[in-house]
C-alpha positions as CSV (number, residue, x, y, z in Angstrom):
1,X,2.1,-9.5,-41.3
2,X,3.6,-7.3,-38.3
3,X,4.1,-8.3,-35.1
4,X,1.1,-6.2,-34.2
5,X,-1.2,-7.0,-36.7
6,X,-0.2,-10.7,-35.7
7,X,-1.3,-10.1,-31.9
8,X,-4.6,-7.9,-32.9
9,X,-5.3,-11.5,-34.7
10,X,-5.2,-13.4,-32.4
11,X,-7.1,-11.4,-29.8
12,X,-9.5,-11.2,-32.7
13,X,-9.7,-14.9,-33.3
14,X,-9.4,-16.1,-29.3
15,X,-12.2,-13.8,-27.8
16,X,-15.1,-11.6,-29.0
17,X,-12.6,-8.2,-28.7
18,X,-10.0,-6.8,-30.9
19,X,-12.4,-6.1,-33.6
20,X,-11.6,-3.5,-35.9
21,X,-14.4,-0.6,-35.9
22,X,-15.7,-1.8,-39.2
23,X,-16.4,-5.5,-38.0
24,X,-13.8,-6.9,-39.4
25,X,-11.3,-9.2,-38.2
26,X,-7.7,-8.5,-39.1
27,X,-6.5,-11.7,-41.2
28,X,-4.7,-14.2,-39.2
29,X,-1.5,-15.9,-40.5
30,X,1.2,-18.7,-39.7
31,X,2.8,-16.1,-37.1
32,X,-0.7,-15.2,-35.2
33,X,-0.4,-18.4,-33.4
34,X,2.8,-17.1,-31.8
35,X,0.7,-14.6,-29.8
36,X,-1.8,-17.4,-28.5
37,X,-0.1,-18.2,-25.5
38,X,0.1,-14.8,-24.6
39,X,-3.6,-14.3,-25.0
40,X,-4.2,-17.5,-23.1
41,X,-2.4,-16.0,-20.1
42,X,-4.6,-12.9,-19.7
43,X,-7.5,-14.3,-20.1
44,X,-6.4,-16.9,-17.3
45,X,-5.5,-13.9,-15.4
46,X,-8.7,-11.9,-15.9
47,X,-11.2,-14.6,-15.0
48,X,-8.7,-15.4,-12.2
49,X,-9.3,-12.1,-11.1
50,X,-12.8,-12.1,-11.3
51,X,-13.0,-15.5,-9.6
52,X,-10.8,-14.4,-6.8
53,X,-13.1,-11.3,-6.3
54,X,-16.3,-13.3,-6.1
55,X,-15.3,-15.2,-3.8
56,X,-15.1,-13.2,-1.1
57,X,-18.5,-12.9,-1.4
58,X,-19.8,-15.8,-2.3
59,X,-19.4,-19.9,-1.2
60,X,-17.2,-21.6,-3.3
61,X,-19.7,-23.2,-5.9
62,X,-21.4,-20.0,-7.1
63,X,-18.3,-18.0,-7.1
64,X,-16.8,-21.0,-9.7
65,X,-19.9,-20.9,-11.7
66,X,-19.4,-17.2,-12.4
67,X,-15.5,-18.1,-13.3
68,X,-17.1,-20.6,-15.8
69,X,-19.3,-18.2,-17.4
70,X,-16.9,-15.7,-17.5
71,X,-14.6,-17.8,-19.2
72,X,-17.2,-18.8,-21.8
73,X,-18.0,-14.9,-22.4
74,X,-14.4,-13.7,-22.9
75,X,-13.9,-16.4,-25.3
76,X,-16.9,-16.4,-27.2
77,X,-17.6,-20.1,-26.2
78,X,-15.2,-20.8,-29.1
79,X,-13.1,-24.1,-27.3
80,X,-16.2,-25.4,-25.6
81,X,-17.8,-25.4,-29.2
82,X,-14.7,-26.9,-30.5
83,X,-15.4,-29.8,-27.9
84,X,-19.2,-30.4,-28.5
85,X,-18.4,-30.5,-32.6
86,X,-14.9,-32.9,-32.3
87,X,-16.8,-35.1,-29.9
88,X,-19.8,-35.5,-32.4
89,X,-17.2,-36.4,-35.0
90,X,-14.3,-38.5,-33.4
91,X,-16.5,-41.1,-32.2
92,X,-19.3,-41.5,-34.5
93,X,-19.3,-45.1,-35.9
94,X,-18.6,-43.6,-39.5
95,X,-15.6,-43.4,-42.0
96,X,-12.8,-40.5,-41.7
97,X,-14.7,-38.5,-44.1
98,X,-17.9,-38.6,-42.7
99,X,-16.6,-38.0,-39.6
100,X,-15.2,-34.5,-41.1
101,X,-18.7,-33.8,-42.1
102,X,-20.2,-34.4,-38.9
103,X,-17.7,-32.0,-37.0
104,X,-18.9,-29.5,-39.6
105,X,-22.4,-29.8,-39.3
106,X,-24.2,-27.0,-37.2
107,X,-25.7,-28.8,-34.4
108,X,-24.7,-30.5,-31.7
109,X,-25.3,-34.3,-31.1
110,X,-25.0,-36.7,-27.9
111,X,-21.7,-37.4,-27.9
112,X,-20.8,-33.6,-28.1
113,X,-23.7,-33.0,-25.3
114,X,-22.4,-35.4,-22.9
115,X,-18.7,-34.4,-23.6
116,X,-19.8,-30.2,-23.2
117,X,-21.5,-30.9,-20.2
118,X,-18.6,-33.4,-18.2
119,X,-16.1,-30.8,-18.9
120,X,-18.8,-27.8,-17.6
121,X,-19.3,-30.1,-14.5
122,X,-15.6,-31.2,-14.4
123,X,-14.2,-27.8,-14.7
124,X,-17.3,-25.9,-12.1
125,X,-16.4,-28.5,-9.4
126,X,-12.7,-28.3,-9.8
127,X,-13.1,-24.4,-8.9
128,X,-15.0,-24.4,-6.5
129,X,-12.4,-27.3,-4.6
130,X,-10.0,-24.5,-4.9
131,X,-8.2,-21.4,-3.5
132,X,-9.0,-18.9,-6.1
133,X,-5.3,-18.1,-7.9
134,X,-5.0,-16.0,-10.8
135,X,-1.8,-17.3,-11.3
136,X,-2.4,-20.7,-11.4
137,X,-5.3,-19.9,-14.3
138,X,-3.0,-17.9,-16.0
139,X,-0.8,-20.7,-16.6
140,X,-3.3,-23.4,-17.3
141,X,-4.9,-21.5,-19.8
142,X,-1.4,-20.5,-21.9
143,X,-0.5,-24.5,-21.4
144,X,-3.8,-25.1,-23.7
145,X,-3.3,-22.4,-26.3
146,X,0.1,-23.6,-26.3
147,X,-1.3,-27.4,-27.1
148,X,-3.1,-25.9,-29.6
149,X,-0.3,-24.7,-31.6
150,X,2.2,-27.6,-30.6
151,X,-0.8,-30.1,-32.5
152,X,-1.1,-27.9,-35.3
153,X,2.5,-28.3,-35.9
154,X,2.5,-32.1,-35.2
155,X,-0.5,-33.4,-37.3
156,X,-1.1,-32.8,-40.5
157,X,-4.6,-30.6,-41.8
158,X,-7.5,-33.1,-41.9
159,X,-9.3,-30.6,-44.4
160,X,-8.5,-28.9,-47.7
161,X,-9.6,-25.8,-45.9
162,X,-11.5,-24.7,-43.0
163,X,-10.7,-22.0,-40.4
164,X,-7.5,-23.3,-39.1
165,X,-6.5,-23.2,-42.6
166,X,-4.9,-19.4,-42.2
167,X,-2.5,-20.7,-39.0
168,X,-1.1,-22.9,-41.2
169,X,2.9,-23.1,-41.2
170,X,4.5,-23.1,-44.8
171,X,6.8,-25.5,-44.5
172,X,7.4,-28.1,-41.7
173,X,9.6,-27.0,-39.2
174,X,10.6,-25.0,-36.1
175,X,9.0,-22.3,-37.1
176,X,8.5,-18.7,-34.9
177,X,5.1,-19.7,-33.5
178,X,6.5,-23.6,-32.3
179,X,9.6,-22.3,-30.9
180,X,7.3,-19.5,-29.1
181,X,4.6,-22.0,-27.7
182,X,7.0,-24.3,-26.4
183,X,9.2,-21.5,-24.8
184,X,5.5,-20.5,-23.0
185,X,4.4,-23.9,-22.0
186,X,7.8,-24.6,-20.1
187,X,7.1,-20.6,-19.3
188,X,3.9,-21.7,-17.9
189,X,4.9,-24.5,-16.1
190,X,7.4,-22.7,-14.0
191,X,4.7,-20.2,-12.8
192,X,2.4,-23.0,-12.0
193,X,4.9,-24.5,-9.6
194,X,5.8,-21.6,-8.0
195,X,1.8,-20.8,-7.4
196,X,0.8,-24.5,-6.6
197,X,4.0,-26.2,-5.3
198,X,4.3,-29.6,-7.0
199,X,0.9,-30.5,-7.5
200,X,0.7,-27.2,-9.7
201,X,3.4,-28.6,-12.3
202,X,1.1,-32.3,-12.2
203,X,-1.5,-30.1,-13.4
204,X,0.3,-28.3,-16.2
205,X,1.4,-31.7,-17.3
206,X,-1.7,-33.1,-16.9
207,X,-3.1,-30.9,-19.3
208,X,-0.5,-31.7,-21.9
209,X,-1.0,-35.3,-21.5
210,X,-5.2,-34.7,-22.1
211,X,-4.3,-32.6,-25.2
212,X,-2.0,-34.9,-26.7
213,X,-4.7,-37.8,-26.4
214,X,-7.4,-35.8,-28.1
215,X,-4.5,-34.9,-30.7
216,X,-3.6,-38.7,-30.7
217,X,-7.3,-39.8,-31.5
218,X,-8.2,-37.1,-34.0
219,X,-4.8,-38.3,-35.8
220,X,-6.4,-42.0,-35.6
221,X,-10.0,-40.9,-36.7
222,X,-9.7,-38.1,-38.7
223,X,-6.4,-38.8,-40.1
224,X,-5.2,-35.1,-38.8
225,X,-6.6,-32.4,-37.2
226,X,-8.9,-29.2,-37.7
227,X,-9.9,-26.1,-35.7
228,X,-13.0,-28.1,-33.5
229,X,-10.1,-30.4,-32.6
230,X,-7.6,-28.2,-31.2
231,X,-10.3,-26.2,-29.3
232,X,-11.2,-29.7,-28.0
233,X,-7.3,-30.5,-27.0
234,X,-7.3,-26.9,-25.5
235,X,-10.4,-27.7,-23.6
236,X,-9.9,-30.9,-21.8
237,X,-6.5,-29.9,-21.3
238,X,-7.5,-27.1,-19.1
239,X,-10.6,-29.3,-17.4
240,X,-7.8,-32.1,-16.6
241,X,-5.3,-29.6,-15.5
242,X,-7.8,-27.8,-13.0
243,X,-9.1,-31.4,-11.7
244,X,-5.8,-32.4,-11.2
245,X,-4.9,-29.1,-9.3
246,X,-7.8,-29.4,-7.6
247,X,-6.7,-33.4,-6.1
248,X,-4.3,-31.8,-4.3
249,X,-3.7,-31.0,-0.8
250,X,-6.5,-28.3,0.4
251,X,-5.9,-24.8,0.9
252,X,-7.5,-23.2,3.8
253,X,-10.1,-20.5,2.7
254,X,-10.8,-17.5,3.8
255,X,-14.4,-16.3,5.6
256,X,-15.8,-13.5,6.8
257,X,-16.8,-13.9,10.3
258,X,-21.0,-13.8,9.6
259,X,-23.3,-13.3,13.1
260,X,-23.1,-17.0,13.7
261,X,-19.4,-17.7,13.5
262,X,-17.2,-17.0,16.4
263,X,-14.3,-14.6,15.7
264,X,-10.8,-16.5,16.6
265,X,-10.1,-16.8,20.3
266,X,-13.7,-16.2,21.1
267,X,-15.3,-18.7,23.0
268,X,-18.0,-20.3,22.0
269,X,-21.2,-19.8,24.1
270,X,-22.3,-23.9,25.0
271,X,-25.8,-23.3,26.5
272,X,-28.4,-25.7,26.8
273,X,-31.8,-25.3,27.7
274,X,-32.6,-26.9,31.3
């Protein structure tokens, strides 16, 4: 494939856009999981953006709902479903194989309930504890379609096909999409340092360290990995990169100055009632 039918797939395959006008998808291959990061970073930016703009008009909480919505929109809820379908199957009390079946089935069971709605909680609260930064989102969200790719190259495929079949490498090895993600996860790393000082690095690596344990259990339980478990790694390596960002030392927001808020150097009017 080109290099530009390799990035139309992956737009394709990471959010509902880059359809061609017939409907279909353009195939994805080994090399469309070079572009991920890439993909990962604008839509970081864009619901950055849109998080950034909300906020000026609305308090913290409902500003970082909207950035969570938006976020499951532009992505087609694809991750989050990753993590409610892994969770189902990783720690059901069940053999390997059954466990594959279970992260195929359709619907969703407790353990991917409880594990959806942590990370929805996790990830709102984290938000709305911080300065707005499309920067900072930017970064985080290439760190976790960089994870994705880095534990597709690490573990072996737990099925005999599936949908992460087609990002497959053909051989083990450095190949272009490896060498790319890890060039955009130290890429990402440096951008999140310069946005958020060092607690904006802990984050980044925060996130890799979540990834790599959802990598390390699917490994244990599944004997591999498959697509629900690297939108899960992607997933909680975003929510524990944003919590971890969000532990940090506060940034002062800005407010507009509403009819009962003084404006600064303004005294404020003390009177009491005789």
């Amino acid at each position: 494939m080109s290099a530009r039918s390799d990035l139309q797939a992956a737009v394709a395959f990471l959010t509902p856009l880059g359809l061609r006008p017939s409907g279909a998808a353009p195939a994805p291959s080994a090399g469309t999981m070079a572009y991920f990061p890439a993909v990962g970073a604008a839509l970081g930016a864009v619901v950055g953006w849109g998080w950034r703009l909300s906020a000026r008009r609305l308090a913290p909480l409902p500003s970082a709902a909207l950035a969570v919505a938006a976020d499951a929109a532009l992505t087609g809820a694809l991750h989050l479903d990753g993590l409610a379908d892994a969770a189902d199957g990783l720690f059901a009390h069940a053999p390997a194989r059954s466990r594959l079946e279970i992260t195929a089935e359709p619907g969703v069971g407790t353990f991917g309930t409880v594990a959806l709605g942590l990370s929805l909680i996790a990830r709102t609260s984290a938000l709305a504890s911080l300065t707005p930064s499309p920067a900072l989102l930017g970064a985080i969200y290439c760190t976790s379609r960089a994870v994705m790719v880095v534990g597709s190259r690490a573990l072996p495929y737990a099925r005999d096909d599936g949908l992460a079949h087609a990002f497959l490498a053909g051989r083990p090895g450095w190949d272009t999409s490896l060498i790319a993600n890890v060039a955009a996860g130290g890429a990402a790393l440096v951008v999140a340092s310069v946005g958020r000082g060092r607690q904006g690095a802990l984050a980044v690596l925060a996130g890799w360290a979540a990834g790599a344990l959802v990598l390390e259990l699917a490994r244990r339980r599944l004997g591999g990995f498959t697509g629900d478990v690297l939108g899960a790694a992607g997933t909680l390596c975003e929510t524990a990169a944003l919590v971890v960002a969000a532990s940090g030392p506060k940034r002062s927001r800005r407010h507009g100055t509403g009819p009962g808020r003084p404006r600064s150097g303004q005294p404020l009017n003390r009177r009491c009632a005789p």
